[in-house]
N, C-alpha and C positions, 0 to 999 in steps of 0.2 A: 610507572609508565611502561607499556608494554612498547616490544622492537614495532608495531604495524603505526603504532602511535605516534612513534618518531618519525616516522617517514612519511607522515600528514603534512604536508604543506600547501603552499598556493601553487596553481600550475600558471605558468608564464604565459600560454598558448591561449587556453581558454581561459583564464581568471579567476579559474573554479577556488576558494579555499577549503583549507583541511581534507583534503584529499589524498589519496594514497603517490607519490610521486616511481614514474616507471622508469625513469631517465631521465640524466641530467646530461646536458650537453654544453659545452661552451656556457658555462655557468648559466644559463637557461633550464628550466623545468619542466616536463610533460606529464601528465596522469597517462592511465592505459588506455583512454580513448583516443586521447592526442598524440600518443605515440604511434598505433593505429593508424592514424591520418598520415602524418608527417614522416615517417620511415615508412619505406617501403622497399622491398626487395629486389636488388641490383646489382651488378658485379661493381668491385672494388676496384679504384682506377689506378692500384698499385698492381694485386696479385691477383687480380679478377676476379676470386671466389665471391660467388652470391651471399650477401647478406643483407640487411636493414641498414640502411643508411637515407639520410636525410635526401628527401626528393626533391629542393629548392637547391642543392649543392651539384655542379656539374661535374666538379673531380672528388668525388667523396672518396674516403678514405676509411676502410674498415678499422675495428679496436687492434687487433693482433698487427696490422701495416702500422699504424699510429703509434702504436706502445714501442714499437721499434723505434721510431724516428730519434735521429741525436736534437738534443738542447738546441730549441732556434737563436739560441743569447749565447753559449760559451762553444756549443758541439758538441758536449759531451753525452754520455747515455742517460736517458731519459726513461729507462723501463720500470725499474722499481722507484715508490715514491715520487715519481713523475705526475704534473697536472699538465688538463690542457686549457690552453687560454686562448681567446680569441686573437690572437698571433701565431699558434700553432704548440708544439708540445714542449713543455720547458722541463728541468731537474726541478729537484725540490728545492736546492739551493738558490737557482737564480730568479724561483718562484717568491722564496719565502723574500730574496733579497729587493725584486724589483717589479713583480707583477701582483703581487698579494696587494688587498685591498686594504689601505688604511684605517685604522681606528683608533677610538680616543683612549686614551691610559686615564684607568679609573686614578692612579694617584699626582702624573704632576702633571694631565690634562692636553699633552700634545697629541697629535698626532703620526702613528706610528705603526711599522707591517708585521711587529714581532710584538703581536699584544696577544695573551695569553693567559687562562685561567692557572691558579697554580696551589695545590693541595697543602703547599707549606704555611700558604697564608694563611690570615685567621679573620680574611674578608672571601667570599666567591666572586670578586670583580675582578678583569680584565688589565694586567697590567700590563706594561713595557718590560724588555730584559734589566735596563737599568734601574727600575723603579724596585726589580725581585732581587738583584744582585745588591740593591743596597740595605736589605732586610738581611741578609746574611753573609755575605764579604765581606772582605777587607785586606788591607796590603799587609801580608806574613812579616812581620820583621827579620826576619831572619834572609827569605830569599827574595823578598821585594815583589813577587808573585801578588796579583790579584784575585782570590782565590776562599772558599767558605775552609775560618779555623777552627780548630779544637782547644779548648783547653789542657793544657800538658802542666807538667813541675817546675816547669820552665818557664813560663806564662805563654800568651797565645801562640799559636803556628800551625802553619799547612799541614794537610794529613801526610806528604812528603817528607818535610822535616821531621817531621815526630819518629814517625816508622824509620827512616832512614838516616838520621842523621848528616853526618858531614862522607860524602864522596869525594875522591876527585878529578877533576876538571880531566877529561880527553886529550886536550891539547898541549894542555901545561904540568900536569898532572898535581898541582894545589889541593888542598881540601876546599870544602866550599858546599855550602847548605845543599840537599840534596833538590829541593824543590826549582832551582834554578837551572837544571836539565842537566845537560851535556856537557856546556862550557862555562866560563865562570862569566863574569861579567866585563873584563877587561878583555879576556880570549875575545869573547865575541865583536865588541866594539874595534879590536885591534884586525880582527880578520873582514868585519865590514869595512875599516876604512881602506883596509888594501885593496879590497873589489872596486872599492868608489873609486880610486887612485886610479885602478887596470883601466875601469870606467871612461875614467873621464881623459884618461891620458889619447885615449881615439880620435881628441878631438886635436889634438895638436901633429902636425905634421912631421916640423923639428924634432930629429931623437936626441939635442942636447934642449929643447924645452922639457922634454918628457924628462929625461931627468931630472932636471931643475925643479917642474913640479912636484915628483917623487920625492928627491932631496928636501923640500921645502913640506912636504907632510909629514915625514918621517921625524924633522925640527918641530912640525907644530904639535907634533904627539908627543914628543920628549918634552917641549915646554908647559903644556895644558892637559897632558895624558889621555888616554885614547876616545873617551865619550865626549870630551870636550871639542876635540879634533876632529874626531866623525863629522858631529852634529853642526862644526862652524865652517869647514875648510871648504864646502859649496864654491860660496861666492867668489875664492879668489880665483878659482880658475879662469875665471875671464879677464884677469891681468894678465895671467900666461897667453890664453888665446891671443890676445890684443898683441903681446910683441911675437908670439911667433908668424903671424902675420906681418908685421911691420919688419920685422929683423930676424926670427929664426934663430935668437938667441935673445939673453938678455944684454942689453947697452948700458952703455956708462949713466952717470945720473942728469947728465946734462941732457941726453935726449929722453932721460922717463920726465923730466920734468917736464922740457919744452913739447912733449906728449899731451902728459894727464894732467899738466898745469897742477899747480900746488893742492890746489882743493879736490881734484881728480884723485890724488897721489893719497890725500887722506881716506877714501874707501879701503884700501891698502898697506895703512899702514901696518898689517902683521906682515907682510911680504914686503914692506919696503927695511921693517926691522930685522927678515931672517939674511935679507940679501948685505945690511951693514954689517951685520956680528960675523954674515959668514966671508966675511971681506970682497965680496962681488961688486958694491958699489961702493964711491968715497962719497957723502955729502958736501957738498959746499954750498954753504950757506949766503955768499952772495948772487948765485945762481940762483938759486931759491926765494929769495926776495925778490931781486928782477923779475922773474918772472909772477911772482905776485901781485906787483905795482903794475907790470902790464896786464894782468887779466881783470885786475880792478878797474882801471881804465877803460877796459870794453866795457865790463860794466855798466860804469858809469855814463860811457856816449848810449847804448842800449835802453837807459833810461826816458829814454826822448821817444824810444820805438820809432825808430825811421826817419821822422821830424827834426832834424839837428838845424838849428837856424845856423843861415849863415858869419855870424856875428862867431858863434861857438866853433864852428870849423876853422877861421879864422886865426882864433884864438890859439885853439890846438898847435895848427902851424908853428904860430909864435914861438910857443912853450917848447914843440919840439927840437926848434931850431937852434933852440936857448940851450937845449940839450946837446948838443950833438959840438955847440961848442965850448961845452965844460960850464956853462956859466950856472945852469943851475944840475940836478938827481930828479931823477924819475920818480923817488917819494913828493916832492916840491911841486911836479906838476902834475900829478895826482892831487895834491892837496891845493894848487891853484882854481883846478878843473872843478873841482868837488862844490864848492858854493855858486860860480858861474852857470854848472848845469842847472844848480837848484832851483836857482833862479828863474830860469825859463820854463823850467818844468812845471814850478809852480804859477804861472804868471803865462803859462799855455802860448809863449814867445815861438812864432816859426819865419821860415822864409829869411826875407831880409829884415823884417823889426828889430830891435834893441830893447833895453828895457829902460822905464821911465824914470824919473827920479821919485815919482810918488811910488812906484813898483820899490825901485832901490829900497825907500824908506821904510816901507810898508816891511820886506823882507829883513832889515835888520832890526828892527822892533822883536820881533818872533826869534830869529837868530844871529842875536848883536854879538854872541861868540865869532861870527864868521867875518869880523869887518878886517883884521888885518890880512886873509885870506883873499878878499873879496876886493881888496885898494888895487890888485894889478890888475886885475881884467877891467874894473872901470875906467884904469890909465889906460888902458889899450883899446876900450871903446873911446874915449875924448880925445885920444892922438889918429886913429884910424879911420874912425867916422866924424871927423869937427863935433862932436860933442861938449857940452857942459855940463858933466854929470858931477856930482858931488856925491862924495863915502861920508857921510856922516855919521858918526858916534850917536846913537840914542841915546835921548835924555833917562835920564834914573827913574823922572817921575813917571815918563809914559810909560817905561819898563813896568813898574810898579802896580799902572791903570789897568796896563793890559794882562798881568797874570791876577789883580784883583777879579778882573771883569771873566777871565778863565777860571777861576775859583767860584766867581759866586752862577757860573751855567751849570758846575757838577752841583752847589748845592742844589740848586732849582730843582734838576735832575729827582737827585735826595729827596725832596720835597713833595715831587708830585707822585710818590710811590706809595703803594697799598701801605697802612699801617695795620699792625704795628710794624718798623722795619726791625731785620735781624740783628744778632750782637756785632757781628761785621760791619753794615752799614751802618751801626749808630756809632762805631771808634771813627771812621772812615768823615763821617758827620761832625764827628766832636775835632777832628784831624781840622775840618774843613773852616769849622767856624774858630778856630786858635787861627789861623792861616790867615782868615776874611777881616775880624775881628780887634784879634791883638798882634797883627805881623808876627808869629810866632808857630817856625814850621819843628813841627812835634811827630816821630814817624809811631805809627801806628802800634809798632812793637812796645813802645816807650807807653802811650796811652791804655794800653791793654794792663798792662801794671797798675798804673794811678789809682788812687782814689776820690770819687766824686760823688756828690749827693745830691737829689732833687731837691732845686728851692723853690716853692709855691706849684704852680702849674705850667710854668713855660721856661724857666730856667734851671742849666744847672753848674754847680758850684765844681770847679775843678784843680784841685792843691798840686804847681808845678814849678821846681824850682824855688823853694818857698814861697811860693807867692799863692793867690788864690784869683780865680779867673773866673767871670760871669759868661755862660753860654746860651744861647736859647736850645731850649729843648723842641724836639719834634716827636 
């Protein structure tokens, strides 16, 4: 194929194909007719010399003004290796990174700006860098470098290592595989977390936080060593921000608790561990609990979203008051509150209603663990509101009817699924119908061991506990 051959294309202008192209502009094509046309001779609206430029454009811009122009994306110089795009004149870098036209990578089929033919391969299609980097890279063992190896006596490694050996480190002056540059791998990690430290220590006002923070990375690099450190110690800094704003130092533990609340305190526990060992706070662990039982308690009223009937506020009162004169702990009325709200919540109780005795009964069926919990708030609804409410103990048998009757809606479930079903749902099956069947709850771990055989086409045979049990097959 001859150089005039190549440069047969279609022209964008007139339509024409395989034609000789004269000019390419703004990825647009002309032949020498339609260049003819469409350039015509004008001063340039930078340095005014006369040249050809585009007659449709009112500030045009000759090649030598334009080839000057810096990167409209970063600023930088734009002269060599420079394109121009219909945004104006970019680097090659911020072209190949963000203006180049996507195309599809002949091997894993995405879409990509760095697709490229490539003479190593042993296809002429268009691949992706990662698609070519993974025809001949790989991670050097030696210096953990991503990088195309050689075979050596040694077995694989960087053309680095082989030629050079062990160097060492700049900083610390160690030896250390050559292909891993300058600094070793801890030098680096340990002089990045100081920067992050300088970093992020701008954000704190207090120079006895900034300390504190500092102190408390310099412990988390001694305890985890310095890549661990780097890469984790982000997030705490917004413990430090949080009290150098509230306090401008760190506080005892009675106000980080009655702060971050116990559950708060857990995003933090590597800072709430460097500040114990380094004697800055003392726990006390009944402060910690209190405050437990009270944020469970929000909780729990939160449950209701806003709707708390008055029966439950009520209630509260009581409980609190029962508090305050020793008669009962704030574990007690947490766990008084805990079935009462359930109550309503499930049973969609607001305003002034109560709940019914068919409501009561209904809830203790479901959860008959909760009846010793559940006897003072029904005495405080039958003294409070003249009620008649009775706590009754459910019977065994409806217990019984009603996890039958929950047993055999998963089978159904089971039942109505594409067959054949997987190994899981058929243990899960054979779980169900031991459960429905012979009252015999068998967990699924236990089942996955057994041995069982098909008997005829609808049953099967299952040896457990010596015994042998008839199942229907599905």
């Amino acid at each position: 194929m001859t150089s005039i051959e190549k440069t047969k294309h279609r022209c964008n202008s007139c339509g024409n194909k395989n034609v000789k192209i004269k000019r390419r502009y703004k990825d647009d094509t002309y032949c020498a007719n339609c260049y003819r046309i469409w350039f015509v001779k004008k001063p340039c609206s930078q340095c005014g010399e006369i040249n050809r430029l585009h007659k449709k454009e009112d500030f045009a811009v000759c090649r030598a003004c334009r080839m000057s122009q810096p990167c409209i994306r970063c600023g930088g110089a734009a002269v060599k290796n420079g394109a121009d795009t219909e945004y104006g004149r970019v680097c090659q870098i911020c072209y190949q990174g963000y203006f180049k036209a996507e195309k599809e990578c002949f091997e894993c089929g995405k879409f990509k700006r760095g697709v490229s033919r490539y003479t190593k391969l042993s296809h002429d299609q268009a691949v992706c860098v990662t698609c070519y980097q993974r025809h001949f890279r790989a991670t050097c063992p030696r210096c953990h470098k991503y990088r195309e190896l050689v075979d050596t006596e040694e077995g694989m490694a960087c053309q680095k290592c082989h030629d050079l050996g062990e160097i060492p480190c700049e900083s610390c002056d160690k030896l250390m595989p050559a292909g891993m540059g300058k600094r070793c791998d801890d030098c680096y990690w340990s002089q990045r977390l100081e920067h992050e430290t300088r970093t992020n220590s701008y954000l704190l006002s207090s120079d006895l936080m900034r300390q504190a923070y500092t102190a408390f990375t310099i412990w988390f690099k001694a305890e985890l060593g310095s890549k661990t450190a780097t890469l984790k110690h982000i997030p705490f800094i917004n413990f430090f921000v949080h009290c150098d704003e509230l306090w401008g130092k760190i506080p005892c533990y009675e106000s980080l608790v009655h702060e971050f609340k116990p559950n708060g305190l857990r995003e933090y526990l590597t800072v709430l561990r460097w500040l114990i060992k380094t004697k800055q706070v003392v726990v006390d662990p009944k402060i910690k609990d209190q405050i437990a039982e009270e944020e469970r308690i929000v909780n729990l009223l939160a449950k209701l979203d806003g709707k708390v009937p008055r029966c439950i506020i009520e209630y509260h009162q009581y409980l609190e008051q029962k508090l305050l004169m020793g008669k009962t702990s704030l574990k007690s009325v947490r766990l008084a509150l805990q079935p009462a709200i359930d109550l309503c919540t499930k049973y969609d109780i607001e305003g002034s209603h109560t709940p019914s005795q068919e409501q009561l009964d209904g809830y203790l069926l479901v959860k008959h663990g909760q009846y010793s919990a559940l006897y003072g708030f029904i005495a405080f609804l039958n003294k409070s509101y003249g009620l008649n409410l009775a706590c009754n103990k459910p019977n065994k048998n409806d217990i019984q009817k009603l996890k039958k009757k929950e047993i055999e809606q998963k089978m159904m479930i089971l039942y109505e699924q594409p067959k054949p079903l997987s190994h899981k749902d058929r243990l899960v099956w054979l779980q169900l119908a031991m459960a429905y069947f012979h009252s015999n709850n068998v967990p699924v771990k236990v089942l996955r061991d057994l041995k069982f055989e098909v008997v005829g086409n609808e049953a099967v045979e299952l040896a457990f506990n010596q015994k042998k049990y008839y199942l229907p097959l599905i």
